[in-house]
BANUGU-828797 format. One record per residue (C-alpha): z, y, x. Coordinates in nm, 3 decimals, padded with zeros to 5 digits. Example, Ala and Ser with C-alpha at 12.3 -4.5 7.8 and 13.67 -1.06 7.14 Angstrom:
residues 2
+---------+---------+---------+
:       Z :       Y :       X :
+---------+---------+---------+
:  00.780 : -00.450 :  01.230 :
:  00.714 : -00.106 :  01.367 :
+---------+---------+---------+
This chain:
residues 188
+---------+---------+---------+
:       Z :       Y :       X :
+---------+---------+---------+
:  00.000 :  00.000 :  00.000 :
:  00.089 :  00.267 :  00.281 :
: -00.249 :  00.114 :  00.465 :
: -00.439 :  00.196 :  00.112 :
: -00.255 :  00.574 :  00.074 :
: -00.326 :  00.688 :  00.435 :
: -00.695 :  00.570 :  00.405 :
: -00.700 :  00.743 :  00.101 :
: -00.520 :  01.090 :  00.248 :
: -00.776 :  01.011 :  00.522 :
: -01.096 :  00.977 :  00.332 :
: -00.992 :  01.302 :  00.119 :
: -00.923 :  01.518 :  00.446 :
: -01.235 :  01.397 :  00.622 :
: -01.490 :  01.484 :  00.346 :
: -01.266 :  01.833 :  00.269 :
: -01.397 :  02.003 :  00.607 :
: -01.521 :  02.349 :  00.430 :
: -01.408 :  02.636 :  00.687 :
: -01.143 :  02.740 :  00.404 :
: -00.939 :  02.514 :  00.268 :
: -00.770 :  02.571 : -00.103 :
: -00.422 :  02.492 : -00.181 :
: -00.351 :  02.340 : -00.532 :
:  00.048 :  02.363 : -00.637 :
:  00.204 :  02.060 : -00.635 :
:  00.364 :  01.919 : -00.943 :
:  00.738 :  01.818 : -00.983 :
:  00.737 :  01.520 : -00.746 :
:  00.507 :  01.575 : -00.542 :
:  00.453 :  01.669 : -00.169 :
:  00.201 :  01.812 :  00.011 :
:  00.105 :  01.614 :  00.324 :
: -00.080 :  01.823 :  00.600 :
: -00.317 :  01.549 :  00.770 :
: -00.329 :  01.622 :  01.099 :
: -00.518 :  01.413 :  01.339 :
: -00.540 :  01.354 :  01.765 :
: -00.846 :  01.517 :  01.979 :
: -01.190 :  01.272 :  02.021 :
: -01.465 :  01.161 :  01.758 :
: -01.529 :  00.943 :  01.484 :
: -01.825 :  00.795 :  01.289 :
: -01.811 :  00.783 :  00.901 :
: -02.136 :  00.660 :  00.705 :
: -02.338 :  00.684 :  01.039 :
: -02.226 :  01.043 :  01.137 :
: -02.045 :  01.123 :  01.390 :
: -01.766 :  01.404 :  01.382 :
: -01.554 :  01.573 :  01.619 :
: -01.165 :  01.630 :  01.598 :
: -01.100 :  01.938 :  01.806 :
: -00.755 :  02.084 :  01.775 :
: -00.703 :  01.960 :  01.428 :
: -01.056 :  02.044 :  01.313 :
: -01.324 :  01.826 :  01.230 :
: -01.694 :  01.937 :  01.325 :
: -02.069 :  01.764 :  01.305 :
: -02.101 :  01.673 :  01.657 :
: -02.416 :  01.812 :  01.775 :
: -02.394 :  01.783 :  02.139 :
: -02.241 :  01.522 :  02.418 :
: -01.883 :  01.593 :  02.531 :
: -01.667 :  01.405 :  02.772 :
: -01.337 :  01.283 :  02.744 :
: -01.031 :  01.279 :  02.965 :
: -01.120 :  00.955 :  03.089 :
: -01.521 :  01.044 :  03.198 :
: -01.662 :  00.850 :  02.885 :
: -01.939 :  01.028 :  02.736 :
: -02.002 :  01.091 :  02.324 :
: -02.330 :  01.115 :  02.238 :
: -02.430 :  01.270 :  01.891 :
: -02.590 :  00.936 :  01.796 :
: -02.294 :  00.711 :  01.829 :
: -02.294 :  00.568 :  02.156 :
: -02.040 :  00.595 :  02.403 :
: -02.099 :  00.571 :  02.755 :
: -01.803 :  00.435 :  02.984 :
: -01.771 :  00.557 :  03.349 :
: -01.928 :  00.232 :  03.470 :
: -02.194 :  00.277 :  03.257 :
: -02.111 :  00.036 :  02.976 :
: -02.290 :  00.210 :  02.666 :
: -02.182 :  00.085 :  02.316 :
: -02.275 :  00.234 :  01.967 :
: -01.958 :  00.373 :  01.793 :
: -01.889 :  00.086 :  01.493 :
: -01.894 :  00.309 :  01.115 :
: -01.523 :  00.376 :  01.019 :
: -01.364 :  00.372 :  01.412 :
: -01.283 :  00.629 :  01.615 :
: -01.303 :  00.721 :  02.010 :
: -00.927 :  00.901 :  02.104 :
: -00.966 :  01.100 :  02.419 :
: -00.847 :  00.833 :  02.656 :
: -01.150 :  00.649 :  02.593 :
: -01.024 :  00.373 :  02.354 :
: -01.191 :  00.250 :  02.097 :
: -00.954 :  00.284 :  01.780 :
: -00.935 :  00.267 :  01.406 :
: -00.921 :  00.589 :  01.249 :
: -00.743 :  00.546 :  00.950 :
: -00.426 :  00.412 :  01.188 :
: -00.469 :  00.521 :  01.508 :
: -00.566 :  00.875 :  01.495 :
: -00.312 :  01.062 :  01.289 :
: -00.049 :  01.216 :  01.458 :
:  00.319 :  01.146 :  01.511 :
:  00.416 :  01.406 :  01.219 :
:  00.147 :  01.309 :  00.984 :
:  00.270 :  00.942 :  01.023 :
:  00.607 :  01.077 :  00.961 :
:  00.492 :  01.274 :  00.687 :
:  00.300 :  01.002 :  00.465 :
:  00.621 :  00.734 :  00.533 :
:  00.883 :  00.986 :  00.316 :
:  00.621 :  01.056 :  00.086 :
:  00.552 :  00.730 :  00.010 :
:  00.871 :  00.532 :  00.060 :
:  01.110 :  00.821 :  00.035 :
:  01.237 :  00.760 :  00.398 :
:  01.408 :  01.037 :  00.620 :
:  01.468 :  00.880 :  00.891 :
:  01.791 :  00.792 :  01.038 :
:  02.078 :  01.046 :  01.175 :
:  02.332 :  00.926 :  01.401 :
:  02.620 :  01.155 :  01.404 :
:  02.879 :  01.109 :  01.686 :
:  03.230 :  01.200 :  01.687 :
:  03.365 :  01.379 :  02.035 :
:  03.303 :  01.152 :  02.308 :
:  03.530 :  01.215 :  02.533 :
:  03.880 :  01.140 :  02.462 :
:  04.201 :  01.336 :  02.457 :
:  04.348 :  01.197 :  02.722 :
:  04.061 :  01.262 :  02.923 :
:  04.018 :  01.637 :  02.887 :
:  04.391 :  01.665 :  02.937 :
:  04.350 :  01.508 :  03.240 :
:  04.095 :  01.691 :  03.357 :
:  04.189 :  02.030 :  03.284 :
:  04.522 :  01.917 :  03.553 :
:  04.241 :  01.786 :  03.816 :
:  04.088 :  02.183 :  03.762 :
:  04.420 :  02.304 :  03.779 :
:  04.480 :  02.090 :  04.116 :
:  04.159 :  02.166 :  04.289 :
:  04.243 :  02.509 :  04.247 :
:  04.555 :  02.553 :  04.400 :
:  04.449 :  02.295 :  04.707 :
:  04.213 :  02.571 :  04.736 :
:  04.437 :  02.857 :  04.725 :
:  04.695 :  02.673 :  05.003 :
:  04.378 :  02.624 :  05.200 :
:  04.338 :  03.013 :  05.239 :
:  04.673 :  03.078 :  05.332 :
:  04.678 :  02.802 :  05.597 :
:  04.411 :  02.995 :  05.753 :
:  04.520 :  03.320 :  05.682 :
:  04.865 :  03.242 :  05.918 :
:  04.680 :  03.007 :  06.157 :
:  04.455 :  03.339 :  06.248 :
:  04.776 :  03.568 :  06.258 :
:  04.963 :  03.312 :  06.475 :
:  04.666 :  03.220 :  06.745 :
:  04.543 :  03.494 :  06.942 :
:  04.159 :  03.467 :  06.850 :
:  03.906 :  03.479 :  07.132 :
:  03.574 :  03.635 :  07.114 :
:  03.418 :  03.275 :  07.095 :
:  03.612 :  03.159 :  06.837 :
:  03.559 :  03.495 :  06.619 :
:  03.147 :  03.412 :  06.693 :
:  03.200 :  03.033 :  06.535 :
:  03.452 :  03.188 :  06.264 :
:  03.152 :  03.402 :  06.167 :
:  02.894 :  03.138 :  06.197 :
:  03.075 :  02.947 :  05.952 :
:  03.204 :  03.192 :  05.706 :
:  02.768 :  03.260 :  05.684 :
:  02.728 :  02.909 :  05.652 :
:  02.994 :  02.857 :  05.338 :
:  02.920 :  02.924 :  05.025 :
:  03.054 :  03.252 :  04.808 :
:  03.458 :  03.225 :  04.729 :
:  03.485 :  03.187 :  04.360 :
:  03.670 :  03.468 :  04.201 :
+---------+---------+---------+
């Protein structure tokens, strides 16, 4: 049933390819379902179309694809090897190169998503979490913080009354300053 509904959305969009499109309201019930389909080509009833950033155009002229295939306006593909194939009616070329179906291959993600709640009513599924990390382990964090901090603060004293108890030679002032260039910024 969702194979028949999105070959049906499919059909509808693909023949609808006026340079204006109409809205129509929607009854009570109903949703509107922008088809939206990937970049490559397509061949319907021995024609072969172009999807170019959502758009769908006569193709009139060869184009390559990301891969180095080749589409030809008269259906055949050309593979960088030089395989050529005609384009089968009703499949379409994505622009990797492969060969898909185009009712099922070449809709987008949100399309996809778009015809599944219309036609089964599904939203998807939300997982909600509660607060990962425990009590106990903030707690003890915030005293590791706490900790680091005043290790840090006894550090700069040690050094403050190791320079005011050791004369300091003019080599050692030269590595001092080497090193205090060398450390990063003191955090306020």
């Amino acid at each position: 049933m969702l194979r028949t509904t999105i070959l049906g959305f499919l059909a509808v969009f693909c023949l609808n390819t006026a340079a204006s499109a109409q809205t129509q309201p929607t009854t009570q019930g109903q949703q509107a379902v922008r088809v939206s389909l990937k970049d490559g080509a397509f061949r319907r009833k021995g024609v072969m179309m172009r999807i170019q950033s959502g758009k769908i155009t006569r193709l009139t002229s060869s184009f390559q694809l990301t891969n180095g295939t080749t589409v030809y306006p008269d259906g055949h593909v050309v593979t960088t090897n030089g395989t050529r194939q005609q384009l089968p009616d009703g499949r379409a070329i994505n622009m990797q190169g492969e060969i898909v179906g185009l009712s099922d291959d070449m809709l987008t993600a949100a399309t996809i998503q778009q015809l599944d709640q219309m036609v089964t009513g599904y939203t998807g599924t939300v997982i909600s979490l509660p607060n990962a990390v425990p009590a106990e382990a903030a707690t003890a964090l915030q005293r590791l913080e706490r900790k680091a901090a005043l290790l840090e603060q006894l550090t700069d004293r040690l050094a403050q009354r190791t320079a005011q108890a050791v004369p300091v030679s003019p080599e050692a002032a030269r590595l001092d300053a080497q090193i205090n260039a060398l450390a990063p910024p003191a955090k306020p």
